[in-house]
C-alpha positions as CSV (number, residue, x, y, z in Angstrom):
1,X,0.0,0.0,0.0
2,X,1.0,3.8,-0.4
3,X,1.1,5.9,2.7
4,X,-0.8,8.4,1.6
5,X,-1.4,11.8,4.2
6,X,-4.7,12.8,5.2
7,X,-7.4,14.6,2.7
8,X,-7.3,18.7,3.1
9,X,-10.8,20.1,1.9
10,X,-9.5,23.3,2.2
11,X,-5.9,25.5,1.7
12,X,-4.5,25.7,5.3
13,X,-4.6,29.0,7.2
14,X,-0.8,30.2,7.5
15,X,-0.9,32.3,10.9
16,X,0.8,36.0,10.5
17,X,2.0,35.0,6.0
18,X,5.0,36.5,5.7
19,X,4.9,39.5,3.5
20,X,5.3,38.7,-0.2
21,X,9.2,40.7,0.2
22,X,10.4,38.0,2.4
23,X,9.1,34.7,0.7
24,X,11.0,36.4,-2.5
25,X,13.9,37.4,-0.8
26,X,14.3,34.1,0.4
27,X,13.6,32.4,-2.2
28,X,15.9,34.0,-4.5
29,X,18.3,33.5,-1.3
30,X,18.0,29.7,-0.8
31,X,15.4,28.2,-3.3
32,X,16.0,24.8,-2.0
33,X,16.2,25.8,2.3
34,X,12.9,27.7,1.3
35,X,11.0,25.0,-0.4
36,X,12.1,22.3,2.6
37,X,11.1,24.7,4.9
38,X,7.6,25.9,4.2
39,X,7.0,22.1,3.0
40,X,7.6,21.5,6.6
41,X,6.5,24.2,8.6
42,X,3.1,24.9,5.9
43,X,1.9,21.0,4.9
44,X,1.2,19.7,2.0
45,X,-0.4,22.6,0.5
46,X,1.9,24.7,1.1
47,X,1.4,28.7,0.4
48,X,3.9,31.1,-0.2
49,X,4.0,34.9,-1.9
50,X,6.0,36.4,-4.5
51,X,4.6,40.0,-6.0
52,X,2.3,39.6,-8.3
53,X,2.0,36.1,-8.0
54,X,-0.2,33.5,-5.9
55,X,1.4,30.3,-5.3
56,X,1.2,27.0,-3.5
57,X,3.9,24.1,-3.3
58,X,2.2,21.1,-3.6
59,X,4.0,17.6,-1.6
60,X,1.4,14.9,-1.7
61,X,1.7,13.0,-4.8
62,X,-1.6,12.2,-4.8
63,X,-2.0,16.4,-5.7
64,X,1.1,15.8,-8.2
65,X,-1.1,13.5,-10.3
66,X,-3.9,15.4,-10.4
67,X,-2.3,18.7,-11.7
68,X,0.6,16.7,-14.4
69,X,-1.9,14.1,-15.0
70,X,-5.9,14.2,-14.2
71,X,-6.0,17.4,-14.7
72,X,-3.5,18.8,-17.2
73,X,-6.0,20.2,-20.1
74,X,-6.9,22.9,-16.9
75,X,-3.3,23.9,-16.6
76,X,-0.4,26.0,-18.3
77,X,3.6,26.2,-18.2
78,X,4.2,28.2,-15.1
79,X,6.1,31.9,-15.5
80,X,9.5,30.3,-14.9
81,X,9.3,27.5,-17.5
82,X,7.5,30.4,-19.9
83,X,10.7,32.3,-19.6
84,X,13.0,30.4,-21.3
85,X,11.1,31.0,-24.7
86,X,13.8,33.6,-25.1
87,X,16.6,30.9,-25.6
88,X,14.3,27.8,-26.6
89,X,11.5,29.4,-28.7
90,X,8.8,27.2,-29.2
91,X,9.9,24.0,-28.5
92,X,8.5,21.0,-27.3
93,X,9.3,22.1,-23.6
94,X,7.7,25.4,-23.9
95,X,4.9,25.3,-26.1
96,X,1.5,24.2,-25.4
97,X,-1.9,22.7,-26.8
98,X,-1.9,21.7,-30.4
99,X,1.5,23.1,-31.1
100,X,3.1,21.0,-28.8
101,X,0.8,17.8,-29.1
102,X,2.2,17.7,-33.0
103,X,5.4,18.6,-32.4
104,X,5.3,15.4,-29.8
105,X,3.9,13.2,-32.5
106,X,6.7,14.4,-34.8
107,X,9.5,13.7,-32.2
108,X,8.3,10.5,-30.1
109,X,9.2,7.6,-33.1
110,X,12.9,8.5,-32.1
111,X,12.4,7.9,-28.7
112,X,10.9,4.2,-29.3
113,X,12.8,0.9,-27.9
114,X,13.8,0.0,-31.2
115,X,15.2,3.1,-31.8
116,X,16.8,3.5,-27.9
117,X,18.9,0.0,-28.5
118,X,20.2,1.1,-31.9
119,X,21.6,4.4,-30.2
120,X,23.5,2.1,-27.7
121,X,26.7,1.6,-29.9
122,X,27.9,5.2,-30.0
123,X,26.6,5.9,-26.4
124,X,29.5,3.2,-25.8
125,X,32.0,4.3,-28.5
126,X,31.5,8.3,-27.2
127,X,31.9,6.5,-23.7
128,X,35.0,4.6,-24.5
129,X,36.3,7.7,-25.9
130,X,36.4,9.9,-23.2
131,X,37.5,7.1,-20.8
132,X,40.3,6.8,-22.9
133,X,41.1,10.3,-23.1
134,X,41.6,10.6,-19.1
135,X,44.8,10.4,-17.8
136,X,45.7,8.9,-14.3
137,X,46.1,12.1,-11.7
138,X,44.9,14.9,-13.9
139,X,42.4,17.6,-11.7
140,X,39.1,17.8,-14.1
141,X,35.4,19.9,-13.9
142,X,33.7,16.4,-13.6
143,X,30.5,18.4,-14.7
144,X,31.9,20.2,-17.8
145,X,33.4,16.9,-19.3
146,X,29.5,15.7,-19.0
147,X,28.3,18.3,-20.9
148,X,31.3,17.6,-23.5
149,X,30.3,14.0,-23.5
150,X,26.3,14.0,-23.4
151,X,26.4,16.5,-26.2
152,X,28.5,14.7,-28.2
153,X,26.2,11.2,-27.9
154,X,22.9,13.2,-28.4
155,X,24.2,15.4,-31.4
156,X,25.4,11.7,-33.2
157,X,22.2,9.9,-31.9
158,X,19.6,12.4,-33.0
159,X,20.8,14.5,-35.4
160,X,24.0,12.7,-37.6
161,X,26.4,15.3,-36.4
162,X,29.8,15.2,-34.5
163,X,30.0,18.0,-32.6
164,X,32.9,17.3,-30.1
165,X,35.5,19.6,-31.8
166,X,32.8,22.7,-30.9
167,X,31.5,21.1,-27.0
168,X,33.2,23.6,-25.2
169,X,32.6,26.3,-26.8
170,X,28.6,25.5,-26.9
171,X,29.2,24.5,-23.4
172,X,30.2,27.8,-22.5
173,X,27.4,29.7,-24.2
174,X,24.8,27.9,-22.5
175,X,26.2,28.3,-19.6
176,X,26.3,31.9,-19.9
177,X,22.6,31.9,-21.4
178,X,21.3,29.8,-17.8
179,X,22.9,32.3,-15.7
180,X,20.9,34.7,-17.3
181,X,18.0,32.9,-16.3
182,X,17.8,34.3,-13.0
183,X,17.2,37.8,-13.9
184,X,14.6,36.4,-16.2
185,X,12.3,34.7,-13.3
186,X,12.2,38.6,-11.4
187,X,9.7,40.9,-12.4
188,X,9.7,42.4,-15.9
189,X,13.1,40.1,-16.2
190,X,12.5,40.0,-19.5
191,X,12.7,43.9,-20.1
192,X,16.2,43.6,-18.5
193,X,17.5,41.3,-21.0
194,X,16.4,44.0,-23.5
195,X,18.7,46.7,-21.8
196,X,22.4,47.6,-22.9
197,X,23.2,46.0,-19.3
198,X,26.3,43.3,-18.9
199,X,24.4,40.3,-18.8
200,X,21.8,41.1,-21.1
201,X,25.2,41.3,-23.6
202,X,26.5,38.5,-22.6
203,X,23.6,36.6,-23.0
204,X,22.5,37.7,-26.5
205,X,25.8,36.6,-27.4
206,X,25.8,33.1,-26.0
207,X,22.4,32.9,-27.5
208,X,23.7,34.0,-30.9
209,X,26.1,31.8,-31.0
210,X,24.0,28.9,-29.7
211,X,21.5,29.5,-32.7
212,X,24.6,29.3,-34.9
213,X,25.5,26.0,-33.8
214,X,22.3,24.8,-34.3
215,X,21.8,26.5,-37.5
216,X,25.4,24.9,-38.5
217,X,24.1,21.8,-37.6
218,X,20.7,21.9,-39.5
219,X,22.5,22.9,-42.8
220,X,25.3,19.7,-42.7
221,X,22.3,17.6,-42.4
222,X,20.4,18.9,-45.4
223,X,17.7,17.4,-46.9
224,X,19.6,13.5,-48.4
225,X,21.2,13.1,-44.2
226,X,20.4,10.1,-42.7
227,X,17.1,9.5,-41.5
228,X,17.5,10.4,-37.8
229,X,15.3,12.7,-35.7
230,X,16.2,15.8,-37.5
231,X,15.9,14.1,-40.6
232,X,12.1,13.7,-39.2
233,X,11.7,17.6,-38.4
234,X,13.2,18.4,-42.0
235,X,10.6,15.8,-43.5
236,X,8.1,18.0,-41.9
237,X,9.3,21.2,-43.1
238,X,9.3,20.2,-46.4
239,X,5.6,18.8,-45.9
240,X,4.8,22.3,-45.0
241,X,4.1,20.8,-41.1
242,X,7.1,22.7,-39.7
243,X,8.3,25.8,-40.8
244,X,12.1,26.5,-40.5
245,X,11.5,28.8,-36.9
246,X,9.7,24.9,-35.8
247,X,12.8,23.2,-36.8
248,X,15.3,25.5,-34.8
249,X,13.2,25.6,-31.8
250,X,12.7,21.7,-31.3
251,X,16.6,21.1,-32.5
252,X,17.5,23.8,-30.0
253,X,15.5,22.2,-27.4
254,X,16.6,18.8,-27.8
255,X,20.2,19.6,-28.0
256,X,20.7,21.3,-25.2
257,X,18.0,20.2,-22.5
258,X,18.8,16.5,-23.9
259,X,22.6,16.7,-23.1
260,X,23.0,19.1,-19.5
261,X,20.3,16.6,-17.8
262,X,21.6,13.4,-18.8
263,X,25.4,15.1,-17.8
264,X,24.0,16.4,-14.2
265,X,22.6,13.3,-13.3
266,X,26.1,11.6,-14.4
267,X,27.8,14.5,-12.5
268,X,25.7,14.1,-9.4
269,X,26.1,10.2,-9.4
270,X,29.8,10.0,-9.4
271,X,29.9,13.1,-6.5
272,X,27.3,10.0,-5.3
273,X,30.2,7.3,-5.7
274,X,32.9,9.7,-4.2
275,X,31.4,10.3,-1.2
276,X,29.7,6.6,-0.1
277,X,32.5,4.3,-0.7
278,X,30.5,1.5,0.1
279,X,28.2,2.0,-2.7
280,X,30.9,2.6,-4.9
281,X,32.1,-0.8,-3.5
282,X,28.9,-2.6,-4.9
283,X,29.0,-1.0,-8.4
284,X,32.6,-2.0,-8.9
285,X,31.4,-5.4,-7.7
286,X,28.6,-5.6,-10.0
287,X,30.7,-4.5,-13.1
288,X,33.7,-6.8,-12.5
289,X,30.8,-9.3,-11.9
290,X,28.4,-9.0,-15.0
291,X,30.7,-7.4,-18.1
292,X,34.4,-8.6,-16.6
293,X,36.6,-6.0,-18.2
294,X,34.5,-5.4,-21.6
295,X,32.4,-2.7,-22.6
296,X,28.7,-2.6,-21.4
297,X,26.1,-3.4,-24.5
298,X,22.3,-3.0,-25.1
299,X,21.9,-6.5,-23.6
300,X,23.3,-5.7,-20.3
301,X,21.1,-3.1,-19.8
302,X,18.7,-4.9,-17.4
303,X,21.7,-7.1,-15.8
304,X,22.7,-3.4,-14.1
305,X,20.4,-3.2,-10.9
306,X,23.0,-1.2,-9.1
307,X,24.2,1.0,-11.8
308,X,20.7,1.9,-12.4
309,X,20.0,2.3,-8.7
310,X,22.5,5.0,-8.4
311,X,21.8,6.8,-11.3
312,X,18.0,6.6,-10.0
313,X,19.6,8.1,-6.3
314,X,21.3,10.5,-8.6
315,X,17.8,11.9,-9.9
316,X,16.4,11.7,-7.0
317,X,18.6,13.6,-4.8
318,X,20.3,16.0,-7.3
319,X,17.0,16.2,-9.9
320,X,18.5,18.3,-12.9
321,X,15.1,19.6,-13.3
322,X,14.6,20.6,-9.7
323,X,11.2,22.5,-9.8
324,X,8.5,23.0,-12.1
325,X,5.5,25.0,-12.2
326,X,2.2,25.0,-14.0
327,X,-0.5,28.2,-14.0
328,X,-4.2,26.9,-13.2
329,X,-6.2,28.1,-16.2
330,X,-9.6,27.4,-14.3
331,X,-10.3,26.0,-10.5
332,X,-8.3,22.9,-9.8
333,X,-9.4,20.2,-7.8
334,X,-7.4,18.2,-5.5
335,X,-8.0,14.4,-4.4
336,X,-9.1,15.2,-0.7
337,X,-11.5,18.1,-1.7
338,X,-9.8,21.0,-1.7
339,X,-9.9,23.3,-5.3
340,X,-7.2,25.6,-5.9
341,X,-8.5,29.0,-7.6
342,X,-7.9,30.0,-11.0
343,X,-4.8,32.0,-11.8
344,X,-2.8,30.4,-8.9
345,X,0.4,28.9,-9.8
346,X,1.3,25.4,-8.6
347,X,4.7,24.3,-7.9
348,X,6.0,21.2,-7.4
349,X,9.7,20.6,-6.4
350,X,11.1,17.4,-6.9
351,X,14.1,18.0,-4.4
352,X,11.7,18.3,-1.7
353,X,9.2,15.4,-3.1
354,X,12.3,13.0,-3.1
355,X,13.2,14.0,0.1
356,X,9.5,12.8,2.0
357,X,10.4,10.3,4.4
358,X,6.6,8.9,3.9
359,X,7.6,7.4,0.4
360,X,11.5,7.1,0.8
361,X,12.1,5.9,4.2
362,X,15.3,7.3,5.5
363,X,15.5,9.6,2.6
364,X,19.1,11.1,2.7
365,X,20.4,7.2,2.9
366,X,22.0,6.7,-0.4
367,X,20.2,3.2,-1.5
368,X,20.5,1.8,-5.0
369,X,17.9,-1.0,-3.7
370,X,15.3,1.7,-3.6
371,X,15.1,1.2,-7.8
372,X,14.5,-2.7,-7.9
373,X,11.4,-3.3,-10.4
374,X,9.9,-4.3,-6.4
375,X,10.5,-1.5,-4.8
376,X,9.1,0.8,-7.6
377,X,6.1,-1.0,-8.0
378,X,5.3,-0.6,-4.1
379,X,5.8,3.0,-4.0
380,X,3.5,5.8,-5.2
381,X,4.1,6.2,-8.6
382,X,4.4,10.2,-8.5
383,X,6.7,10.0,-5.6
384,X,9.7,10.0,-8.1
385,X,9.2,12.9,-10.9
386,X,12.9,12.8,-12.1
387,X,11.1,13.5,-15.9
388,X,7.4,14.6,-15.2
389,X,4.4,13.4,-15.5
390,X,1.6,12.7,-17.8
391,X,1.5,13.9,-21.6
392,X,4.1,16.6,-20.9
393,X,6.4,13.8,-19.3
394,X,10.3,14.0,-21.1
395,X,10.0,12.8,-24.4
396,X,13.8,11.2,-24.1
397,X,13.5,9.4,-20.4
398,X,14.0,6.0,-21.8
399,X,17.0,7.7,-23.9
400,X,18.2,9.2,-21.0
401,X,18.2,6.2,-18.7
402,X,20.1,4.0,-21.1
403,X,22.8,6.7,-22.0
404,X,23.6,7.4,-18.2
405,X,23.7,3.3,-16.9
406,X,26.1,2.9,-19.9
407,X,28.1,5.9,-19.3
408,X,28.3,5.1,-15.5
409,X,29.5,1.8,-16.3
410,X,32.1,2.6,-18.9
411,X,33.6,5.0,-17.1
412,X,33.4,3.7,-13.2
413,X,34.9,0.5,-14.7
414,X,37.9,2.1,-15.3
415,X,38.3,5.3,-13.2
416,X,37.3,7.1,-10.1
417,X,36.9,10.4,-9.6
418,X,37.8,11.6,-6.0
419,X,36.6,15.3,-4.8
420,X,39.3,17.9,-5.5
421,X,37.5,21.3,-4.7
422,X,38.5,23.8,-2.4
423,X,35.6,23.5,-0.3
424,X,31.6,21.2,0.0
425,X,30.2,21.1,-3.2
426,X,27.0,23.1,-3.2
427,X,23.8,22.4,-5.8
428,X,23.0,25.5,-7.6
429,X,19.3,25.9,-8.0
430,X,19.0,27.6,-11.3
431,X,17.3,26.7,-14.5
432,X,18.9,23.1,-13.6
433,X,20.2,22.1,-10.5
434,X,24.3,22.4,-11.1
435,X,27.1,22.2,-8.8
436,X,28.5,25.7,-8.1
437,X,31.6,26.8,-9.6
438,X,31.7,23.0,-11.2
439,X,32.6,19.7,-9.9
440,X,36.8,19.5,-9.5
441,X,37.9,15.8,-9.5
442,X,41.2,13.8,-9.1
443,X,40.9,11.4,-12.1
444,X,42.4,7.9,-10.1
445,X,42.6,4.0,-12.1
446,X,40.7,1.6,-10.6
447,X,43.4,-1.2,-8.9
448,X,42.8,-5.1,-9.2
449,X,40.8,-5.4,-11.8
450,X,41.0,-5.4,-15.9
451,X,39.5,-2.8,-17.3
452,X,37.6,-1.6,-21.1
């Protein structure tokens, strides 16, 4: 059974509600010490004030379902999400109704298990790559040569091109164009990108020369590449379905939302490793065990418990997408009773939802058991929304499981990466949840056993 908390039929009184300055300020403090805190001291239905804005964070899954899932023709992206339009366009993470409901149907064939195994081989070959590229001792940013890695394997796997030689230097633009993000989420933040103000120059730049990658990368492909995803997209622009602004926007999208998750949930899993030696103990069993010095392969996939039960600890403690928020379009009714009014803007946080001891007993335990097929099926389904929920769900979470429990094997089989900062590493809570200032390792060999 699901422990599931008792039904609210109303939104609970808060006695003396801060003033809307001081949920801001401390939000835009400590995003994640605010969320934890009002999930705590404010229950399930949790209000809180920014101006202009009525919100509530929501912590029973039960009320997770019924706004991703029961309920989602009554809802809307939330302001945040809405926001990064000015860097994704129209894209199958920003848009809504029929726009997005096509673009989906145009996008989901490459994301089917017949298509997810035949990416497998360069996932691997990408993997191998970069294992072989370390070098015993060096001092790397564990998180950038992620990004360099995961956009390399979804550039091949979805759209034909090799874009390892220009990694870092699309790397650094978006980096550049997520910091900006911050300013975006404030009031009128998007007149302030419009100013002749620092940042608002630095990040027209970094978007510029985003679009020109992808713009690159459409043009190479041209109409005779191979039939992969953008293949698809330009099918559809020549069907008159997609116009070329379509085209850029989903290829922008996929490109970079597909590679920095898949990277900060690799990132946050080997932090994971380094700092719980004994589950790093049972994923270097399990590898020696089940592949014995050769490279992982589609077939291994499911003879990975471990390596997919830290990867899942990895989303679930360090979720890359670490909030989400959708405006109510019309009165929302919760399971329990209570209806939450037009206008108001529900958020959900993931960080905090992963964190409720009710669903994940001793939830700051680090437990690859937790993501047995038995354990799953015995917990509430919504408990875990690494990827969403319901129709707006991510498109590439199969893609994105299978790229990180190969990657994790590849490389842990061979190396470990041991903490090298100056100081704790702290999770950033931006437009994805990254480790401040990077992730500094000491790249180390494994000792005592053959490696790929």
């Amino acid at each position: 059974m699901h422990a599931r908390p008792p039904p609210t039929m109303s939104l609970p009184a808060i006695r003396r509600l801060p003033l809307p300055g001081r949920d801001f300020l401390e939000l835009r403090r400590d995003a994640l010490g605010f969320f934890s805190r009002i999930r705590q001291e404010r229950g399930d239905l949790a209000r809180f004030r920014v101006p202009g804005r009525r919100l509530v964070l929501l912590g029973n899954p039960d009320h997770v379902r019924d706004l991703l899932l029961t309920h989602a023709s009554k809802v809307e992206k939330g302001p945040a999400l809405r926001s990064t339009r000015v860097l994704l366009g129209d894209g199958l993470l920003t848009s809504e109704g029929t726009v997005h409901l096509e673009h989906r149907r145009r996008i989901q064939p490459a994301f089917h298990r017949s298509e997810l195994l035949r990416y497998v081989p360069g996932m691997v070959r990408q993997a191998r790559a970069c294992s072989d590229a370390l070098r015993n001792g060096e001092t790397v940013d564990l998180a950038r040569l992620m990004m360099q890695l995961t956009l390399g394997i979804v550039s091949e796997a979805l759209f034909g091109a090799d874009l390892r030689a220009e990694a870092r230097r699309i790397g650094d633009a978006l980096t550049e164009a997520l910091g900006a993000f911050r300013s975006l989420s404030l009031p009128l933040g998007g007149w302030l990108l419009a100013l002749p103000l620092p940042r608002a120059r630095r990040f027209r730049a970094a978007r510029a020369e985003l679009e020109a990658a992808v713009g690159s990368l459409v043009s190479r492909h041209g109409a005779s590449g191979p039939e992969d995803l953008l293949g698809r997209l330009l099918d559809a622009r020549e069907g008159g379905l997609f116009d070329d602004r379509a085209v850029r926007d989903e290829v922008m999208t996929l490109l970079l939302a597909g590679h920095e998750t898949t990277a900060l949930a690799l990132t946050w899993a080997f932090h994971l490793l380094a700092t719980h030696p004994e589950v790093e103990r049972a994923l270097h069993g399990e590898l020696d065990h089940v592949l014995a010095g050769r490279l992982p392969a589609a077939e291994d996939l499911d003879s990975l418990p471990i390596t997919r039960g830290v990867v899942g600890e990895s989303l679930r403690l360090f979720p890359p997408a670490w909030v989400l928020g959708r405006r109510l379009l019309e009165p929302l009714p919760l399971t329990g009773g209570t209806v939450l009014p037009a206008r108001t803007v529900a958020v959900v946080c993931p960080w905090v939802l992963h964190r409720d001891a009710r669903f994940w007993p001793e939830p700051e335990r680090v437990d690859p058991r937790r993501w047995t097929p038995e354990a799953r099926a015995a917990r509430h389904r919504h408990a875990f929304i690494g990827f969403g929920a319901g129709t707006r769900a991510c498109v590439g979470e199969g893609f994105a499981w299978n790229e990180a429990i190969l990657v994790l094997a590849t490389l842990a089989s061979r190396w470990r990466f041991l903490p090298a900062g100056p100081g704790p590493v702290v999770p950033d809570p931006s437009v994805t949840l990254r480790p401040r200032g990077g992730l500094p390792v000491r790249v180390e060999p494994r000792t005592g056993r053959s490696a790929p």
